[in-house]
N, C-alpha and C positions, 0 to 999 in steps of 0.2 A: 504493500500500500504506500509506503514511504517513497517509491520508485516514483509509483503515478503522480503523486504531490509533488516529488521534484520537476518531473516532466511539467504537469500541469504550469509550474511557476515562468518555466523556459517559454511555455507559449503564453502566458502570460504577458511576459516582458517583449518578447516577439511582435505580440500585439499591440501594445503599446508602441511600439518603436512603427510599427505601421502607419500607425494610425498616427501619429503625429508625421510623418513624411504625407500623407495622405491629405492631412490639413494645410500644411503647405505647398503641394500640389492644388490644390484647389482655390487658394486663397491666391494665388500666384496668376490661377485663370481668371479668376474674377475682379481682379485690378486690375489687367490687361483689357477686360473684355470692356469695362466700367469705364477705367479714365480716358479712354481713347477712342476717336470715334477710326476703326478700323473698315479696311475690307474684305471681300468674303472670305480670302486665306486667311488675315487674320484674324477673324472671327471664326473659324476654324480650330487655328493653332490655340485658343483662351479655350476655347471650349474642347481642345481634347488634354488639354491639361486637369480643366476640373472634372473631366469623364476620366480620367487615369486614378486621382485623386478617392472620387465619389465609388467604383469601383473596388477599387483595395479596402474602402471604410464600409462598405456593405459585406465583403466577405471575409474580413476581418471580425467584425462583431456577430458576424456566423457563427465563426470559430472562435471567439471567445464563450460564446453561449453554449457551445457543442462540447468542449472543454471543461466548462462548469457544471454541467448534466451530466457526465459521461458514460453520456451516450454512442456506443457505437456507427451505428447507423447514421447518426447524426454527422459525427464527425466526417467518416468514408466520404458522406455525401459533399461536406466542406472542401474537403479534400482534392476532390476531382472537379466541385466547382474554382478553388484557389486555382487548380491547373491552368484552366482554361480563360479565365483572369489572367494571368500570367502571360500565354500566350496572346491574345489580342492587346494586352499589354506592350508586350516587347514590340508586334509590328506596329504599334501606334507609335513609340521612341524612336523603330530603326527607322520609322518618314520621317521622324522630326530630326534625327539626327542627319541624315542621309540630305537632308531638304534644307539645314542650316542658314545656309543663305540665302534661298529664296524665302525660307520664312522672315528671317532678319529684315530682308529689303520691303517684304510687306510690311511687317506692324510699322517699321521707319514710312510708310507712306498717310501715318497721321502728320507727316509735316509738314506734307503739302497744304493741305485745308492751314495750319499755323501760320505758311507764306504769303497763300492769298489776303490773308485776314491783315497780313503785314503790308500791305500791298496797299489793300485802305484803311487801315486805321495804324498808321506806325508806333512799333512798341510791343505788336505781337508777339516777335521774336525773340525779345529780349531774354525770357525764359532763358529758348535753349542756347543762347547766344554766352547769358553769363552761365549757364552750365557744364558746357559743354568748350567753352573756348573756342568757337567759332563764327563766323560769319557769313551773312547770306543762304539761301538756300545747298549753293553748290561753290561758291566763291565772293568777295565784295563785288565782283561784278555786276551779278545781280542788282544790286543798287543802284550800278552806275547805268545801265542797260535801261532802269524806269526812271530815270533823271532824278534819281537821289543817293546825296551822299551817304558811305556807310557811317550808323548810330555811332553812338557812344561805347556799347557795348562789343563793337567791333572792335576795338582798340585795347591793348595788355593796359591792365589796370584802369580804364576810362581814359587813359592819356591820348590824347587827338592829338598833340601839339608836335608828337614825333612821327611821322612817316612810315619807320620801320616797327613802332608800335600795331601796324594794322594785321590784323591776323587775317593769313589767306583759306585758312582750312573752311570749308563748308560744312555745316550742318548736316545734311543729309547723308552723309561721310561716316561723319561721328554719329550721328542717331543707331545707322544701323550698325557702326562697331558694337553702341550700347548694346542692344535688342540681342547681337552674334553673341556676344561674353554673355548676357544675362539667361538667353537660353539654353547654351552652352553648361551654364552653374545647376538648372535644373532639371534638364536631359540626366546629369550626374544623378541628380536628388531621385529623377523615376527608375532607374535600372537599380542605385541603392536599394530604393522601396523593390526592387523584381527582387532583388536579390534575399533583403529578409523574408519575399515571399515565398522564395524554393527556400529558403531553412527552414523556415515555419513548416510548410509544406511536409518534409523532414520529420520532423521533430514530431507532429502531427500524426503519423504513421507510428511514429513511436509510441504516441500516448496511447492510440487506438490499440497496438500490440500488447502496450498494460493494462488495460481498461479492459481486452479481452482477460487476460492470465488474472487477472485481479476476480472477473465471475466466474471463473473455469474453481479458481480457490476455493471460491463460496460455498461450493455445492459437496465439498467434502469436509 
């Protein structure tokens, strides 16, 4: 009995450790899908993050519940449903990873709608401008192309006064480096989460092998 309770603790903590990568998967799609008005790809890529996410926390709390019952049956069925989780899992990363930079270049195409907005109302930019250390959409040229000179913000540290103060990098440059690294950090974060899911997976097998021996005891 002492076996299963240790087992039990291991998918316990398994679970846990899921299930918080699961919350961050999710929460990662839904700030993406929220503060940006994206398109269809990128409303794609937010929403298979929280489908990654949202899946591991359903069959997670399966197998916690299967775990605390131990129940046979219950579990098996956990089991072969985590597989299969698992698998449309991984092909959902190997596009996201495989697709890196075309997904990058989309979600970077909220900047566009930022530039227009810059276009009439100056100041738009400024955001990614002080964030990011750049300028104009794709160069200062942009400014000089609609008969204006580049901001304030285009300049290292606000300074106009120098020449070689003016930063030539573009925006949409640097956006989608952002979006390349950021997806890149969580791509990491879902094969993580695949990964405690084949140990669980694992371990799971194991319990259900004590779970049986532990009734097979009972009856003598």
């Amino acid at each position: 009995m002492a076996s299963t309770s240790s087992v039990k603790l291991i998918v316990y903590a398994l679970d846990v450790l899921c299930t918080l990568l699961a919350l961050v998967l999710i929460s990662f799609g839904i700030y993406v899908a929220v503060s940006y008005n994206l398109n269809e790809i990128g409303e794609l890529t937010a929403y298979a993050y929280v489908g990654l996410g949202a899946a591991a926390l359903l069959v997670v709390l399966w197998g916690y519940l299967s775990a605390w019952r131990e129940n046979v049956c219950c579990t098996v069925t956990f089991i072969i449903f985590l597989c299969l989780v698992i698998i449309a899992q991984f092909a959902v990363v190997y596009l996201l990873v495989t697709q890196e930079k075309t997904v990058a270049s989309n979600l970077a195409n909220a900047l566009e709608d930022t530039w227009e907005e810059e276009l009439n109302s100056p100041g738009a930019m400024s955001l990614y401008q002080n964030w990011f250390q750049c300028c104009g959409r794709g160069s200062p040229q942009d400014y000089i192309v609609n008969e204006r000179l580049p901001p304030e913000t285009c300049f290292r540290n606000h300074d106009k006064s120098k020449p070689e103060n003016l930063i030539h990098t573009g925006c949409r440059v640097e956006f989608e480096n952002y979006w390349q690294h950021l997806t890149k950090i969580f791509n990491i974060l879902a094969l993580v989460l695949i990964g405690f899911e084949l140990l669980l997976s694992v371990i799971s097998c194991r319990l259900c092998n004590s779970i049986r021996n532990d009734a097979r005891r009972s009856y003598f």
